[in-house]
ZAMARGU-4260 file (C-alpha; in steps of 0.2 Angstrom, whole numbers, plus 5000, padded with zeros to 4 digits):
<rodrens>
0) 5426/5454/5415 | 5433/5443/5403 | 5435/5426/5406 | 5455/5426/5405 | 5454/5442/5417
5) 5443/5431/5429 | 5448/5430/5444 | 5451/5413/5450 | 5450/5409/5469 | 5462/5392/5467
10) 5474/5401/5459 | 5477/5418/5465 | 5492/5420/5478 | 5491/5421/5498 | 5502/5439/5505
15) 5519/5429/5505 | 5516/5423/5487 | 5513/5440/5481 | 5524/5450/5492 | 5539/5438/5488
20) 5534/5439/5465 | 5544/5451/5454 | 5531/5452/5440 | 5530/5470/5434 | 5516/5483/5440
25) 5510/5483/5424 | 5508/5463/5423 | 5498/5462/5440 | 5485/5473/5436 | 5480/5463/5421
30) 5487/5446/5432 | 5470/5436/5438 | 5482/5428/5452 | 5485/5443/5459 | 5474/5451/5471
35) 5466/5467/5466 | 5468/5474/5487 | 5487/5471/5486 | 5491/5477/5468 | 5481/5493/5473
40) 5495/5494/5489 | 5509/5491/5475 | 5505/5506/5466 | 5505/5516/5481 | 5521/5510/5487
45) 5528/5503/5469 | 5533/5515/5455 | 5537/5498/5441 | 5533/5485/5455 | 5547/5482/5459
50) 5552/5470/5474 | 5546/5474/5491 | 5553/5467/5508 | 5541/5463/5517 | 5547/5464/5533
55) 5552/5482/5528 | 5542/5497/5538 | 5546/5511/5522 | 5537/5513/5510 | 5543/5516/5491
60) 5539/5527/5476 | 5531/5542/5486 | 5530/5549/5501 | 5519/5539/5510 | 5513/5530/5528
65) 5510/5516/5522 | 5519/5500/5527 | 5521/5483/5525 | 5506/5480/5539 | 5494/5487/5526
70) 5494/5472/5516 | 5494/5461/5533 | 5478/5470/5537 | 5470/5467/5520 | 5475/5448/5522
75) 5467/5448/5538 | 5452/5455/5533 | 5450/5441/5516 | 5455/5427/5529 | 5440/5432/5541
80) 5429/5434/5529 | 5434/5413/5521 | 5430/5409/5539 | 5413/5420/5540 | 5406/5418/5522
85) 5400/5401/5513 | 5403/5399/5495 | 5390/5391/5484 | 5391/5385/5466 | 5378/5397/5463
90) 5369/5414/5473 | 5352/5422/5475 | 5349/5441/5478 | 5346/5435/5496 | 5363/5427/5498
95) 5370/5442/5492 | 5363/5454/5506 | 5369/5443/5518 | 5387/5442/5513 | 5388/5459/5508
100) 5382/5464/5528 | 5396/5450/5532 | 5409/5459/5523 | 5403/5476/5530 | 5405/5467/5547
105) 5423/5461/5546 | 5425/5480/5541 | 5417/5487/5555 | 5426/5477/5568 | 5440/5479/5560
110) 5441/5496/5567 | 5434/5505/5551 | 5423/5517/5546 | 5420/5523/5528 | 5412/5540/5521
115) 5412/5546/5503 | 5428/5554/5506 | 5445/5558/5496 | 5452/5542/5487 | 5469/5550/5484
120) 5469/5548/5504 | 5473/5529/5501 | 5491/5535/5495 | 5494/5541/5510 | 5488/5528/5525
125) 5482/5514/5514 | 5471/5504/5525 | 5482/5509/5542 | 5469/5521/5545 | 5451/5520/5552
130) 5444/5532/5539 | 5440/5523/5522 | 5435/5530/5507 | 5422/5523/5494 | 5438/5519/5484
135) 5449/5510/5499 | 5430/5502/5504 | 5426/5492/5486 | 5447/5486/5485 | 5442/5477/5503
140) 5424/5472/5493 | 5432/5466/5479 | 5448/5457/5486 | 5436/5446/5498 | 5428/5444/5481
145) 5441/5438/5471 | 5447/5426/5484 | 5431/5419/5487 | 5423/5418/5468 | 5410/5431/5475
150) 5399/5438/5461 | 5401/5456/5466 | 5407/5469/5455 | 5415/5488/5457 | 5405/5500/5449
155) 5409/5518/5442 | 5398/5533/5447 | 5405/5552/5445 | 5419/5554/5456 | 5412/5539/5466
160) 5413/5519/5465 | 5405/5507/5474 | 5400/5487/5471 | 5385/5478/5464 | 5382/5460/5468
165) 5374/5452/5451 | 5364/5438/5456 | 5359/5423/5442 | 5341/5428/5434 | 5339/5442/5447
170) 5339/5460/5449 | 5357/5465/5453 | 5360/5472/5471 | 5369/5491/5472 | 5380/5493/5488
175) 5383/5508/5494 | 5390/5510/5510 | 5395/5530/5511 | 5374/5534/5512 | 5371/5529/5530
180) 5382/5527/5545 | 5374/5513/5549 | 5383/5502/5535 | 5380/5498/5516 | 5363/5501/5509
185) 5355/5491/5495 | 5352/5506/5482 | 5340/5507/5467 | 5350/5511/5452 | 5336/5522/5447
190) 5342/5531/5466 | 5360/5533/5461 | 5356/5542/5442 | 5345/5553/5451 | 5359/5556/5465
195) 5372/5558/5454 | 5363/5565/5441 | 5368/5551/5428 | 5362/5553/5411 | 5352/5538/5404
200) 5363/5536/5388 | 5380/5538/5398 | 5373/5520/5406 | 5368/5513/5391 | 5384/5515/5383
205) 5395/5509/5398 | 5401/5524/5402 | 5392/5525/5421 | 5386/5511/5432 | 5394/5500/5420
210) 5406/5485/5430 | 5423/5490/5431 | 5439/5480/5424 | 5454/5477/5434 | 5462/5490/5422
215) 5449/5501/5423 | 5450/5499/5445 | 5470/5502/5443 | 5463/5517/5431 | 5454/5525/5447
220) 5470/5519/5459 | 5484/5529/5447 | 5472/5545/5445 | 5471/5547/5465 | 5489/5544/5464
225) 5490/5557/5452 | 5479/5569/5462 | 5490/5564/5477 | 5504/5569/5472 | 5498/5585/5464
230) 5490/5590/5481 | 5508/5588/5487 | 5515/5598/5474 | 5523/5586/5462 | 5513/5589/5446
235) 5526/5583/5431 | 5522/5566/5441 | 5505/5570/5442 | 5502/5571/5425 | 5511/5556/5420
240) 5501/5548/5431 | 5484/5553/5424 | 5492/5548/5406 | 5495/5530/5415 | 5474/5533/5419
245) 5468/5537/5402 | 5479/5522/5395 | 5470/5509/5407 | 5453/5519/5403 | 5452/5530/5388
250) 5432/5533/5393 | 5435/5540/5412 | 5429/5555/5411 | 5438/5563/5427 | 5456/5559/5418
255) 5453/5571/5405 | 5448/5581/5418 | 5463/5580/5428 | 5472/5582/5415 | 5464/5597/5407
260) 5466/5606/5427 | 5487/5603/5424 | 5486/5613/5411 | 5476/5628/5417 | 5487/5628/5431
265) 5502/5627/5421 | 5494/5642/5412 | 5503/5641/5398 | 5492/5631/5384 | 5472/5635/5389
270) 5469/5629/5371 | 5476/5611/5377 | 5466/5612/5393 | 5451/5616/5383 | 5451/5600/5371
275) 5453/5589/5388 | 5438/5599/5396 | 5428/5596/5379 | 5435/5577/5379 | 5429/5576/5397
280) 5412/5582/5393 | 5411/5571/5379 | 5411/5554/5390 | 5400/5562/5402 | 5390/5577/5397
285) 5385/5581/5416 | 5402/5583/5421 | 5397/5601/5430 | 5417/5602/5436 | 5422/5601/5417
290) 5411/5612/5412 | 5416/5625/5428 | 5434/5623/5421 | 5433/5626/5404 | 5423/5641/5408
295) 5439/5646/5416 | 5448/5641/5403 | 5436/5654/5391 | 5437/5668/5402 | 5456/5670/5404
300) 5458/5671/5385 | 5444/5685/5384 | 5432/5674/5377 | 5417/5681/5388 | 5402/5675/5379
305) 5406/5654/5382 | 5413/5657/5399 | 5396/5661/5403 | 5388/5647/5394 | 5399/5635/5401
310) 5398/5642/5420 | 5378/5646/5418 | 5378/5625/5411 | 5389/5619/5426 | 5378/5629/5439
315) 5361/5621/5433 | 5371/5603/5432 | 5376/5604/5449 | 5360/5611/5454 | 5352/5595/5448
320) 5365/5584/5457 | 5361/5581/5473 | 5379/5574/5481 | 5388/5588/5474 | 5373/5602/5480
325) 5379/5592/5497 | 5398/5593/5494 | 5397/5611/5492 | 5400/5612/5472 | 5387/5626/5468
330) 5396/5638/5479 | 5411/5635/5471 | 5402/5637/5454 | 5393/5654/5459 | 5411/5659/5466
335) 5422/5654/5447 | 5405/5665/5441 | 5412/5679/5449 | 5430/5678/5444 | 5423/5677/5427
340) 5413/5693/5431 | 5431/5703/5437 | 5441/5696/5424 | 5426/5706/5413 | 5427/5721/5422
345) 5412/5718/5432 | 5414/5722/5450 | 5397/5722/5454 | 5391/5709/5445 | 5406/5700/5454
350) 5399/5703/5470 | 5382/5697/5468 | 5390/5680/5462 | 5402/5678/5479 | 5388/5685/5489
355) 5377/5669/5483 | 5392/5658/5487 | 5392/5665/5504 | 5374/5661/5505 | 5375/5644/5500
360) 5392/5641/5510 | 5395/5652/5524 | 5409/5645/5532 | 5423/5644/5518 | 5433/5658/5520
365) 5442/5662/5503 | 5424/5671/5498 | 5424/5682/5512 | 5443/5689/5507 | 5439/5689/5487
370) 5421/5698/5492 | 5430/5710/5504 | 5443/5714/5489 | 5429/5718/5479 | 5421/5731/5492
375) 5439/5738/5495 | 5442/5741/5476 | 5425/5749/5476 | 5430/5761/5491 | 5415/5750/5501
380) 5428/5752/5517 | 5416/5745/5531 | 5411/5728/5522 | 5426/5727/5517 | 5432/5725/5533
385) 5417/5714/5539 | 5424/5703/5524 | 5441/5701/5529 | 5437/5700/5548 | 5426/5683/5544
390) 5440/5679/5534 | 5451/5676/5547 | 5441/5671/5558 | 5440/5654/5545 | 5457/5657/5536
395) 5458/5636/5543 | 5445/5632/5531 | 5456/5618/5519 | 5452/5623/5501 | 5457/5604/5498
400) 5440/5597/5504 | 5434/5604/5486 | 5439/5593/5469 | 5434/5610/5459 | 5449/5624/5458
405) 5443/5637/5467 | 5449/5653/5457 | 5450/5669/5465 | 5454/5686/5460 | 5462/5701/5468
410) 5450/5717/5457 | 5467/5727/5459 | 5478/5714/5452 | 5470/5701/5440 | 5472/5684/5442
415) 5484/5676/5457
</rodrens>
């Protein structure tokens, strides 16, 4: 962090201050007296920051719960944690597991409970819910942070942050508080490339584990806003929104990602998906979902023989990463491996591929009804009807739980 983008605890604004200013978005972000927790509520209630009431119960820019009382619950938290926490001139490693166990604390009984769950689910409740995301869990972290001078930092990871606590002429401390119900955990960092599957170089060169920017924080808040409001069906807005991400960090991966995804679903420029799908894998060359993608991407244009490369890459990637093996990534590989297979002609080959998806995730429904297609086009009658019977048994399955685009395939009818 630069020192002009510092935060300075004497001079940042109290919640009246703030909610009372009319500097623009924009302005705040890069503002160091403006606290990062309550600039991350503006851009989920704010379109250009413009001025909110707060006495108002609405919210503003998109459809959204959150209110007012969010930020009153954020100012809450930083005011318990001034009363809790002794600031020092100067930290040790020690000092900073306790005060990172004190803010887990004031989270705790503040009626939370965080998970590695959706961030884009911030747009939605802010922090008037009792479910926090590692996202809405390191805007608490870092607000307490920036009000009280802590030396604690958010961190990237794939599709993940979380903070580090960088104690003088010490090893640094990586929290992680979605490992454990039991609260944040002091993780190697050795730990995390190995649970992520983080290449060494993507660390040496800043691009992973690397201390976020306020610019880069609002990066991650605008592209769950983006992914938001694309869940809810608003993609135009969606995509300016991951534009506004790559402007306030040209190296996040994911953006291009997200980016890339519009245009395959669009489906009308696969050749401009594919340069964000190879951007993508250019700042991180483990991103299995890009990969997965622009497999896709290959395969609806006919061009057979790098759909396979890139899907037989993105299926040993997240072979080799241990949270997306966990999140249920590889049977959504193994089942855009399949697609790839119809599109080709394959059937059979098709059904081996959702069959191992199956295997790997029994209980997601949309395999069973793109597997029981596959049996019924194949004059396979009696498993086709097994499939589609276990397909509505778990028709209330929500694809959304998956950041990969599950693409499925009717044999008889081509893509849908």
């Amino acid at each position: 962090m630069t020192d002009e983008n510092k935060p300075d605890s004497q001079t940042q604004l109290i919640l009246e201050g703030h909610l009372a200013d009319t500097t623009s978005l924009r302005k705040k972000i890069k503002g160091a007296r403006f606290n990062i927790g309550y600039v991350a509520l503006d851009i989920a209630l704010r379109e250009d920051g413009s001025f909110i009431d707060p006495e108002s119960k609405e919210g503003y820019g998109i459809d959204t719960k959150i209110t007012v009382e969010g930020y009153h619950k954020l100012s809450a938290m930083i005011n318990e944690a001034k009363r809790r926490i002794e600031t020092k001139p100067s930290y040790t490693r020690f000092d900073g597991i306790k005060i990172l166990r004190a803010i887990d604390g004031i989270i705790r009984d503040a009626g939370y409970k965080v998970s590695h769950g959706n961030g884009s689910k911030f747009f939605e409740t802010g922090f008037e819910t009792n479910g926090l995301s590692c996202l809405d869990y390191t805007l608490i972290c870092i607000s307490i942070a920036e009000t009280l001078g802590l030396p604690l930092r958010a961190i990237n990871a794939p599709r993940h942050i979380l903070v580090r606590w960088d104690a003088e002429n010490e090893e640094p401390i990586y929290w992680d508080h979605t490992l454990s119900e039991d609260g944040g955990n002091d993780v190697r960092k050795t730990d995390l490339m190995k649970l992520f599957n983080i290449a060494p170089e993507s660390v040496r060169e800043g691009l992973l584990l690397n201390p976020l920017s306020r610019e880069q924080i609002a990066a991650r808040l605008y592209m769950n806003r983006g992914r938001y409001r694309e869940e809810h069906g608003d993609i135009t807005i969606a995509r300016s929104d991951y534009d506004i991400t790559v402007e306030l960090d040209p190296k996040y991966s994911d953006a291009h990602l997200n980016i890339g995804n519009i245009y395959f679903k669009e489906g009308e420029d696969y050749n401009q998906a594919i340069d964000c799908y190879n951007a993508a894998i250019d700042l991180n060359p483990r991103n299995g979902t890009a990969y997965i993608m622009r497999a896709m991407c290959s395969a609806v244009t006919h061009n057979f023989k790098e759909a396979f490369e890139d899907i037989s890459k993105a299926i040993s990637l997240i072979r080799d990463t241990p949270i997306c093996c966990a999140q249920g990534e590889l049977s959504i590989a193994y089942s855009n491996k399949a697609a790839i297979h119809i599109m080709k002609g394959d059937l059979k080959a098709a059904v081996r591929d959702y069959s191992k998806a199956i295997e790997l995730n029994p209980e997601f429904a949309g395999f069973y009804e793109c597997r029981g297609n596959i049996f019924q086009n194949l004059g396979m009658e009696k498993k086709a009807r097994e499939d589609f019977s276990t397909w509505l048994r778990l028709s209330k399955v929500e694809l959304q739980k998956f950041d990969v685009i599950p693409v499925h395939f009717d044999s008889s009818q081509g893509r849908r």
